[in-house]
C-alpha positions as CSV (number, residue, x, y, z in Angstrom):
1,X,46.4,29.5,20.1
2,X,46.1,25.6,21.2
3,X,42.8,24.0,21.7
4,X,42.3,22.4,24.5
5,X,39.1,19.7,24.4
6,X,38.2,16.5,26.8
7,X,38.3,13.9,23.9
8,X,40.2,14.3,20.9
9,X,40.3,10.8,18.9
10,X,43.0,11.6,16.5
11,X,43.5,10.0,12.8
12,X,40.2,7.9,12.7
13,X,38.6,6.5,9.6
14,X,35.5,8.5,10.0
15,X,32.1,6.6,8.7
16,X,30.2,9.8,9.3
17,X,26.6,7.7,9.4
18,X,25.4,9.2,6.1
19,X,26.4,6.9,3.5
20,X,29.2,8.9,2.3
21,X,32.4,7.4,1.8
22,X,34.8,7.3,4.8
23,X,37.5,9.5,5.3
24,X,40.1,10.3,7.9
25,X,40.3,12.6,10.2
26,X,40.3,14.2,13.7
27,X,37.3,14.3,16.5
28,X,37.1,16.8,19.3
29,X,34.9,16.3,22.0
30,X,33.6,18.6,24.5
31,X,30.9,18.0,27.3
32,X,28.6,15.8,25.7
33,X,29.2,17.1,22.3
34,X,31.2,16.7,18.9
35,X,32.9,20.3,18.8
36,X,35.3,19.6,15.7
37,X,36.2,17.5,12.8
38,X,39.3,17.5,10.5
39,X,42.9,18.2,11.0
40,X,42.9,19.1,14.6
41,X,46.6,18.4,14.9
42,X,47.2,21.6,16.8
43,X,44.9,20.5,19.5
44,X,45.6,19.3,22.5
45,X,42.9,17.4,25.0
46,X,42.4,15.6,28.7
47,X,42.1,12.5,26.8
48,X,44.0,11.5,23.4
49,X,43.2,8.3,21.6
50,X,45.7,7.1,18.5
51,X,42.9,5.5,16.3
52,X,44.8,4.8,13.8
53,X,43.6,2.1,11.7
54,X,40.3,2.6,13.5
55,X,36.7,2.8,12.2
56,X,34.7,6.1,14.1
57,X,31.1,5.7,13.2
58,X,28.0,7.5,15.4
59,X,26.3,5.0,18.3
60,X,24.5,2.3,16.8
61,X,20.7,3.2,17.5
62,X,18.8,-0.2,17.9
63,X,15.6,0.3,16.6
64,X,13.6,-2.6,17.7
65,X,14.0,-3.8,21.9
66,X,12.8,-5.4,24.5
67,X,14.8,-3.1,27.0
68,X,12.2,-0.8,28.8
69,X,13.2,-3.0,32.0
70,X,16.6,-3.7,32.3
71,X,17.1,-0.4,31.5
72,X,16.8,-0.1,35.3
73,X,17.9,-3.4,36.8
74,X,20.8,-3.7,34.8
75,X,22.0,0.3,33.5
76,X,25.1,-1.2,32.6
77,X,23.6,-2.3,29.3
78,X,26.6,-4.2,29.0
79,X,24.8,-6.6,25.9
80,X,24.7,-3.0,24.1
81,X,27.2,-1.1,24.8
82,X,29.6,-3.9,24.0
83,X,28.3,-4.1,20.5
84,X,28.9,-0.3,20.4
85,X,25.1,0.8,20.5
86,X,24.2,3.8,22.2
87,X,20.7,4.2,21.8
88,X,17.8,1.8,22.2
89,X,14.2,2.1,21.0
90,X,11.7,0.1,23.2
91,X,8.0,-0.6,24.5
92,X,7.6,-2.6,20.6
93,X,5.7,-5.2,19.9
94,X,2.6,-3.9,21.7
95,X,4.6,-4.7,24.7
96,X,5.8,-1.4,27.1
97,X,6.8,-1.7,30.4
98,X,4.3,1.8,31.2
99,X,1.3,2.9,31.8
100,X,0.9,0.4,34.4
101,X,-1.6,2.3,36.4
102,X,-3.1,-1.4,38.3
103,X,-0.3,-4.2,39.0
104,X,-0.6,-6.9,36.0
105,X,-2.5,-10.0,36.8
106,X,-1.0,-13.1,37.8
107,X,0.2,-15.0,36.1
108,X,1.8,-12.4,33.1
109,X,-0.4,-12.7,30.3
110,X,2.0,-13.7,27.3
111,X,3.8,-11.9,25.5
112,X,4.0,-9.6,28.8
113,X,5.8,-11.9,30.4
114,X,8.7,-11.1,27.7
115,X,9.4,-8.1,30.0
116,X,9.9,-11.1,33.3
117,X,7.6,-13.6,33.8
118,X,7.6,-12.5,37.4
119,X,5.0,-9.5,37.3
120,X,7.3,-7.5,39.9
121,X,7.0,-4.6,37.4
122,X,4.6,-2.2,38.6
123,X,5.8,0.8,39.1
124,X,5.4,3.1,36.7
125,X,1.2,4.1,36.7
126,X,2.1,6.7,33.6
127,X,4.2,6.9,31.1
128,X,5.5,10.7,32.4
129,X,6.6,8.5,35.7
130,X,8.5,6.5,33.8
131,X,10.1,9.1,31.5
132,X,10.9,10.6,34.9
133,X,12.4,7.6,36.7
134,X,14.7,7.1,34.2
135,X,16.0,11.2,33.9
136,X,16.4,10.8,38.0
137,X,18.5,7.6,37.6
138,X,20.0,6.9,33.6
139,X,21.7,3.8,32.1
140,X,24.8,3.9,29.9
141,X,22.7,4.4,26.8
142,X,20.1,6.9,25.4
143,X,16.5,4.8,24.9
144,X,13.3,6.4,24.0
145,X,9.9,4.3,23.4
146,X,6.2,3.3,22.3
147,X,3.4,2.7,24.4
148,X,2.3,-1.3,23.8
149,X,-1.1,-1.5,22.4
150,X,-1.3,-5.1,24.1
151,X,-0.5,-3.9,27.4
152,X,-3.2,-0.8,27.1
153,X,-5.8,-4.1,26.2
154,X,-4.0,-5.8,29.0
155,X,-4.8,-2.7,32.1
156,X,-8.5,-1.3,30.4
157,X,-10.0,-4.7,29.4
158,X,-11.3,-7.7,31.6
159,X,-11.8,-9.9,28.4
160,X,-8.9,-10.0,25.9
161,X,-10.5,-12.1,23.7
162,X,-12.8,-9.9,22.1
163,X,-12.6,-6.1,20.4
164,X,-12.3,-3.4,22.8
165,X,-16.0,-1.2,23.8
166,X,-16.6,1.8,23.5
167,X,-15.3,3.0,26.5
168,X,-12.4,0.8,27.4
169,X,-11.0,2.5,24.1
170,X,-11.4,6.2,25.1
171,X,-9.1,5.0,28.0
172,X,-7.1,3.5,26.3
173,X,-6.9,7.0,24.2
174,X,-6.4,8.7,26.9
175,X,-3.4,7.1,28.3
176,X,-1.9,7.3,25.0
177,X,-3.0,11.1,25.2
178,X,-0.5,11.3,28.4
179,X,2.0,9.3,26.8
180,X,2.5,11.4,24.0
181,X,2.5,14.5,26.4
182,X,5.5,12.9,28.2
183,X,7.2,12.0,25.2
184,X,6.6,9.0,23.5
185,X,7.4,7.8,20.3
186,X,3.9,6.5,19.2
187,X,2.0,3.2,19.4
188,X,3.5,0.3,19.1
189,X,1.2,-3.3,18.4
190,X,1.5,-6.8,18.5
191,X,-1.4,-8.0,16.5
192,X,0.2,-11.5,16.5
193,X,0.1,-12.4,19.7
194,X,-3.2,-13.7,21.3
195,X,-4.4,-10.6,23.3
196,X,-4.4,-8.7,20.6
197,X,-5.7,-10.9,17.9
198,X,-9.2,-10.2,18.7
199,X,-8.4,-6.2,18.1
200,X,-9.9,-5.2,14.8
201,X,-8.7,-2.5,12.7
202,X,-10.9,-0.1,13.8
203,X,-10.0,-0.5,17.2
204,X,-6.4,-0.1,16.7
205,X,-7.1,3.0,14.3
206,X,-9.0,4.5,17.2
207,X,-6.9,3.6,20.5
208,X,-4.0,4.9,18.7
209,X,-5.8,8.2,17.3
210,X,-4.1,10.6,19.6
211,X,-0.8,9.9,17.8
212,X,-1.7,12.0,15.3
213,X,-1.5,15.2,16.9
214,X,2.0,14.9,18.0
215,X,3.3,13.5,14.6
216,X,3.8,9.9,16.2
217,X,4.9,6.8,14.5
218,X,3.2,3.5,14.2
219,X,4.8,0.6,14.5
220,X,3.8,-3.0,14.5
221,X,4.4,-6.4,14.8
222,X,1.9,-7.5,12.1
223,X,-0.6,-10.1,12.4
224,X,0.7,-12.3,10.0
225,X,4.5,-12.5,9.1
226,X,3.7,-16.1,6.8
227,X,1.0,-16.8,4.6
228,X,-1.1,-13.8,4.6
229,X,2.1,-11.1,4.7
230,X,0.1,-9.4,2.3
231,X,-3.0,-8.9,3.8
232,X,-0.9,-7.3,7.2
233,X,0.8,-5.2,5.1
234,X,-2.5,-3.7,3.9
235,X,-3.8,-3.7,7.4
236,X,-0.7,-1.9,8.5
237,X,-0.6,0.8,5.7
238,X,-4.2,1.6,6.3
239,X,-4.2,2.3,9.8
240,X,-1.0,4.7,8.9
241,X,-3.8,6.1,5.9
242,X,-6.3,6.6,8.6
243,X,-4.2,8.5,11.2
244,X,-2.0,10.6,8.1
245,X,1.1,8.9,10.6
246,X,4.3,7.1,9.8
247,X,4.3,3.0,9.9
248,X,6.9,0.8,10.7
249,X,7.2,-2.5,10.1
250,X,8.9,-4.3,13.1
251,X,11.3,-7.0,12.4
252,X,10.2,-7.4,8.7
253,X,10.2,-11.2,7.8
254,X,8.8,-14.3,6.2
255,X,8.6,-17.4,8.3
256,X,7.6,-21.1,6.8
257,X,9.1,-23.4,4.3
258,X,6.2,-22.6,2.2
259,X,6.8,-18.8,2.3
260,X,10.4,-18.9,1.4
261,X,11.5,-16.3,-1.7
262,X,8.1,-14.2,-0.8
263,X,10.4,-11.3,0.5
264,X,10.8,-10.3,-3.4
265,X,6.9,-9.5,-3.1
266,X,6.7,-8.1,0.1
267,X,9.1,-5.6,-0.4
268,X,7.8,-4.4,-3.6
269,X,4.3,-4.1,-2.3
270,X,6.5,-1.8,0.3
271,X,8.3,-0.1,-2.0
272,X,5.2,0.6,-4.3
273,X,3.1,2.2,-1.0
274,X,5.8,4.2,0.1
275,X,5.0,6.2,-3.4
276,X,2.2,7.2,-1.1
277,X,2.9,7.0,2.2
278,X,5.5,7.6,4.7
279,X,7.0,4.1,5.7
280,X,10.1,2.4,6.9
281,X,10.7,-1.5,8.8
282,X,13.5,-2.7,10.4
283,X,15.1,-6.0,10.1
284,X,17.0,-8.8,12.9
285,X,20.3,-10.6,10.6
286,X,19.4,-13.7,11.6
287,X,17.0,-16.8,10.3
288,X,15.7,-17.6,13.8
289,X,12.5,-15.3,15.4
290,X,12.7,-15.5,19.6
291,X,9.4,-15.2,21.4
292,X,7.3,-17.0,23.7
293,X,6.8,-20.4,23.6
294,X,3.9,-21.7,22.0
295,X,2.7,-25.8,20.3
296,X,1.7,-24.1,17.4
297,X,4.6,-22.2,16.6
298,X,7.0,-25.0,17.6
299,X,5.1,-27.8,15.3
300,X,6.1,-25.6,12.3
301,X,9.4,-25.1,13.0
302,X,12.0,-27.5,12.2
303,X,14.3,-26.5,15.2
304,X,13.1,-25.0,18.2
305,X,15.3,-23.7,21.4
306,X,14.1,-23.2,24.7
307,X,15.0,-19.6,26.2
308,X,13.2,-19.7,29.4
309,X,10.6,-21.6,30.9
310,X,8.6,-21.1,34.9
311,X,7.3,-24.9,34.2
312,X,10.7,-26.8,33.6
313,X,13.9,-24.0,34.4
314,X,16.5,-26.5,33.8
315,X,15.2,-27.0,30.1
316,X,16.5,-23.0,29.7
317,X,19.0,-23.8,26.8
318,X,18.1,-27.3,25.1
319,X,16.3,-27.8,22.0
320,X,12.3,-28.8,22.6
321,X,13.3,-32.3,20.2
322,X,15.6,-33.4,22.6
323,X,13.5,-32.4,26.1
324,X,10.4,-34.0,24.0
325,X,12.8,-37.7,24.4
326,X,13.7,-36.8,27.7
327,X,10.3,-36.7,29.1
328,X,8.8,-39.6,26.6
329,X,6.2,-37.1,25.5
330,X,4.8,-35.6,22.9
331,X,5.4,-31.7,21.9
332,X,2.2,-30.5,22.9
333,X,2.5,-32.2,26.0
334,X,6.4,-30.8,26.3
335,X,5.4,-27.3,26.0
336,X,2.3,-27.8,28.6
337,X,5.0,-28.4,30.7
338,X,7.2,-25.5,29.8
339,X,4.7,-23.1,29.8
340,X,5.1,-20.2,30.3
341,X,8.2,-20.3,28.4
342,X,10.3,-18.3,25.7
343,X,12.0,-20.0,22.3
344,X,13.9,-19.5,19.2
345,X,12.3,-20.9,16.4
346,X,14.2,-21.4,13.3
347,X,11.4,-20.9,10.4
348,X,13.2,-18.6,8.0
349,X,15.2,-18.9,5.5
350,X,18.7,-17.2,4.3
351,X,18.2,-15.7,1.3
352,X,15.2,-13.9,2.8
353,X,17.3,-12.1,5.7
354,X,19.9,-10.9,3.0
355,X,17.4,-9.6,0.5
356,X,15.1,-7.4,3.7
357,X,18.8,-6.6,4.9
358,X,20.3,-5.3,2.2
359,X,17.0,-3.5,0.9
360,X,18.1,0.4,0.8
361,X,15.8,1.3,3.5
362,X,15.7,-1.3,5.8
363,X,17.2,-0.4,9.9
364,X,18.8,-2.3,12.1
365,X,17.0,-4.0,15.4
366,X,18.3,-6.2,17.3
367,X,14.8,-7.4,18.7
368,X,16.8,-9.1,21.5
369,X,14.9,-10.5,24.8
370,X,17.0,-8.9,27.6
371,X,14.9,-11.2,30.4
372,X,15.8,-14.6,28.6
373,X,17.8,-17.4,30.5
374,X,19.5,-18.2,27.4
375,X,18.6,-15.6,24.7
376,X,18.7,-15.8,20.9
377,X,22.4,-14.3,20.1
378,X,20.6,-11.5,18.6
379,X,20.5,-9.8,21.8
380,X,24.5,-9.5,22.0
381,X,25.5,-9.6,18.4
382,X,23.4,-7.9,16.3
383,X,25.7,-5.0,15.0
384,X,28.9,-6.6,15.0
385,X,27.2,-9.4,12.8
386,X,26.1,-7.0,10.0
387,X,29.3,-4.7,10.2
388,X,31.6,-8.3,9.9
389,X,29.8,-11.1,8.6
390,X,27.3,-9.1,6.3
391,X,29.6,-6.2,5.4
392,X,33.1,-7.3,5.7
393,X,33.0,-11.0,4.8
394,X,30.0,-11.9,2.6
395,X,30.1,-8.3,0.8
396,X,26.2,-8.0,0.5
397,X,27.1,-4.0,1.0
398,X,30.3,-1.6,2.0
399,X,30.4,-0.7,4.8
400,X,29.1,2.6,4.9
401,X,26.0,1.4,3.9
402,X,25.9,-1.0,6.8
403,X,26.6,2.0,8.7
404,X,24.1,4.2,7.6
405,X,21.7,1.5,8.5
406,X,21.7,1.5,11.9
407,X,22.4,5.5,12.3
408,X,21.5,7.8,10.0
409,X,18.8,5.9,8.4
410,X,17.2,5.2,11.6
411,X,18.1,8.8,13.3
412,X,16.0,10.0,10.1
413,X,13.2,7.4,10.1
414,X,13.1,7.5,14.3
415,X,13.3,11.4,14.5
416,X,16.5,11.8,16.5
417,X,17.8,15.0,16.0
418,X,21.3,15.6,16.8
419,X,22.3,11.5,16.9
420,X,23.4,9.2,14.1
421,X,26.2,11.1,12.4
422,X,29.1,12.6,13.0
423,X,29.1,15.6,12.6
424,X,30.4,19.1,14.0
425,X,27.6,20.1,16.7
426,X,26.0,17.2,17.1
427,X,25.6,14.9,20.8
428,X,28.9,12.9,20.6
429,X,27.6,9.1,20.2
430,X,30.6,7.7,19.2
431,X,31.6,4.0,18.5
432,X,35.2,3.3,18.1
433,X,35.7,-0.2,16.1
434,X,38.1,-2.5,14.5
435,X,36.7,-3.7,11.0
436,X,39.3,-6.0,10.2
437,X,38.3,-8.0,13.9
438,X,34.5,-7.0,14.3
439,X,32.5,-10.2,14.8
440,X,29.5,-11.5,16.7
441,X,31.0,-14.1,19.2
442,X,27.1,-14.8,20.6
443,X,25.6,-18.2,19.4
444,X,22.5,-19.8,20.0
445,X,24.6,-22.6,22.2
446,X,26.6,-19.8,24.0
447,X,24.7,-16.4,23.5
448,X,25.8,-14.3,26.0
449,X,29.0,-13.1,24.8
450,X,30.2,-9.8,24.1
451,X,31.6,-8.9,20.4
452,X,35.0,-9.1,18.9
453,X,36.1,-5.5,17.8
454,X,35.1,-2.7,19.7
455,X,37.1,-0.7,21.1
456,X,35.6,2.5,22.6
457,X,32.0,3.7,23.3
458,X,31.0,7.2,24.1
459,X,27.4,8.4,24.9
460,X,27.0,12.0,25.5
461,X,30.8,12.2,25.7
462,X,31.0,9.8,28.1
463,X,32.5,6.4,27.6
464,X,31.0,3.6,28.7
465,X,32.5,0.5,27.2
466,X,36.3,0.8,27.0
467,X,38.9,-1.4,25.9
468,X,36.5,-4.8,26.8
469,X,35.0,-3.7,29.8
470,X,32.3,-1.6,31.1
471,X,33.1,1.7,32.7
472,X,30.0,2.3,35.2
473,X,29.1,5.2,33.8
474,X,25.3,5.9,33.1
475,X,25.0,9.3,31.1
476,X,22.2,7.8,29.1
477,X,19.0,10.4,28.1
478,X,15.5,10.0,27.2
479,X,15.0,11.1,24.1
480,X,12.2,13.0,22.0
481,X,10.9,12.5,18.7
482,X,11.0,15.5,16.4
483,X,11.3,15.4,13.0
484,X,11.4,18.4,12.3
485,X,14.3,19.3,14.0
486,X,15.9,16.5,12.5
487,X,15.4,17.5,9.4
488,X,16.7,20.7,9.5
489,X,19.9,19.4,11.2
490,X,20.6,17.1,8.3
491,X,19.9,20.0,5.5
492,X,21.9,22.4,8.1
């Protein structure tokens, strides 16, 4: 008897996301799922793809974004999708687009303003509203998401210079308390950036308390990712101690000349708590950081690029040295003017990103900045860069392993059941890619530029980049942490 299926994608060189070595094979695909894998030669289906000399890995799951926005005014996705992701993780850095239960103030208190500068954002007064909006009207890619510890401070607190009361953090508990209801991943912080700074650990510990309950995760932008790296890790661990929850370490670097090499410590201090604790972090394959625009970052960075700015929008693009002789001023005086304003900053070095890269359990984030003018390439090139220049051309690992890293590993970490392998039952996230052509095309002169290399892109069965071009279709879903299930799908 013939088998008749929607997608078969015949003779592929299947990367199966689990690190194990690649094979080839056949891949049928029904509805939104992977219904068979092997020899399928007797099959027949409404769509057959030759991928002959084709890599099939699972959707790339970015694990660190910025997208809780555009995942509605732009459900194309089209700076993911064309890199072949099919899942992104959002609300990070302490910064989520809901609860917003008031309209932010005016002007957007940075980092906020790394979600539009604008503040025409409100819409969403809990996180189930959001969770809904999305269900009613999908993008091309699965998401799923923290609630941002800065932007509870931001909506509870009138002063964000100092620790939270009392009472501002049992609301801020209990609009984590819905958000977990609804589905979020956990709390996310950005201890960092200046309205958070003044947070102690104890508040954090507390305003993220309800995570607990619901097995959440904790992830964070630490306070300090130069000289006292250290001391955040310790911070970070023991808010995970406190709560008996999951850390993550966001977009795991070391920035300053003066830091340089310290990676070798950081990740052995990682490696030695993770003896006693469950953690994970995610790395960015670059050696430039993008955020807002601040003097004091800038004056320790030997290059800086302009990304955005409300003061000076023409300057969107040109490096701060060069608009500093323009103007006959200073760079404190230069960024007064920008202000509010986004940047890359180019503060790390090489051999750091390679080492946090390459480290067996560190995921895949793109950290990109959707709302940027000109963004950091990161934003469109992430995945291509480690699957070609990484994995294919410098060799720092196969590329299974690069593979694994950005979906099984972080399907695992995350607690995504049914996503990041391929494998018989499982949703059909399915990238199609060339490995002998795969490269990031994005630069930091001309960043917004899809990648060389892929081919085909299916989410839920559906494609949605195809042959160069987005297809318009949006069957995205919001997606649920649970571990357990997840677990018991990759032992099944």
């Amino acid at each position: 008897m013939t088998m008749q299926h929607d997608i078969l994608i015949r003779n592929a060189t299947v990367i199966d996301g689990t690190g194990a070595p690649r094979r080839v094979a056949d891949i049928a695909i029904d509805a939104d799922r992977i219904t068979a894998i092997g020899d399928l030669s007797g099959h027949m289906a409404a769509r057959d793809i030759d991928a002959t000399g084709l890599i099939a890995a699972p959707g790339f799951i970015d694990v660190h974004t910025h997208d809780d926005r555009i995942l509605f005014s732009e459900p194309a996705m089209r700076a993911k999708v064309s890199q072949g992701v099919t899942t992104v993780i959002g609300g990070n850095c302490g910064i989520s687009l809901a609860p917003m239960p008031v309209p932010v103030k005016r002007p957007v208190t940075p980092p906020l303003d790394l979600l539009d500068a604008s503040g025409d954002w409100y819409r969403f007064p809990t996180f189930a509203s959001y969770v809904a909006a999305f269900e009613a009207t999908p993008a091309a890619v699965n998401c799923a998401h923290y609630i941002g510890h800065t932007t509870l401070r931001a909506i509870t607190m009138d002063d964000l210079s100092r620790a939270a009361n009392a009472g501002e953090i049992l609301a801020m508990q209990a609009l984590v308390a819905e958000a977990m209801e609804a589905g979020a991943l956990g709390v996310s912080t950005g201890l960092a950036y200046p309205p958070a700074i003044a947070a102690t650990t104890e508040e954090v510990i507390e305003v993220t308390r309800p995570i607990a309950a619901h097995d959440g995760l904790y992830a964070t932008h630490m306070r300090d990712e130069s000289a006292h790296s250290m001391e955040a890790l310790d911070e970070s661990f023991a808010v995970g101690r406190a709560l008996g929850v999951q850390v993550l370490i966001s977009h795991h670097k070391l920035a300053g000349e003066e830091n340089f090499g310290r990676s070798v410590q950081t990740l052995a201090h990682i490696g030695d708590q993770r003896a006693h604790q469950e953690i994970c972090l995610d790395c960015y394959p670059y050696e430039a950081s993008s955020t807002i625009l601040t003097a004091a970052h800038a004056k320790v960075s030997p290059r800086t690029i302009v990304t955005w700015s409300v003061g000076a929008p023409e300057m969107a693009g040109r490096e701060l040295a060069d608009i500093c002789a323009d103007w006959g001023c200073d760079l404190d005086a230069a960024c007064a003017r920008l202000i509010p304003a986004g940047a890359v900053y180019f503060r790390m070095c090489e051999e750091d990103v390679q080492r946090i890269l390459s480290w067996p359990s560190t995921m895949v984030g793109s950290d990109g900045l959707p709302h940027d003018e000109r963004p950091h390439p990161r934003l469109w090139g992430t995945f291509p860069r480690v699957l070609g220049h990484y994995a294919r051309d410098l060799g720092l690992f196969d590329l299974e392993t690069a593979v694994h890293k950005m979906t099984g590993l972080t399907a695992q970490e995350i607690g995504l059941p049914e996503r990041g392998e391929l494998r018989t039952g499982f949703m059909a996230d399915i990238t199609l890619f060339d490995d002998r052509t795969i490269a990031d095309r994005a630069t930091y002169t001309d960043p917004i530029q899809p990648a060389a290399g892929i081919v085909l892109v299916l989410v839920n069965g559906a494609a949605v980049w195809d042959m160069g071009v987005p297809t318009g279709a949006r069957p995205g879903k919001y997606l649920r942490r649970d571990r357990g299930a997840q677990r018991r799908a990759s032992v099944g």
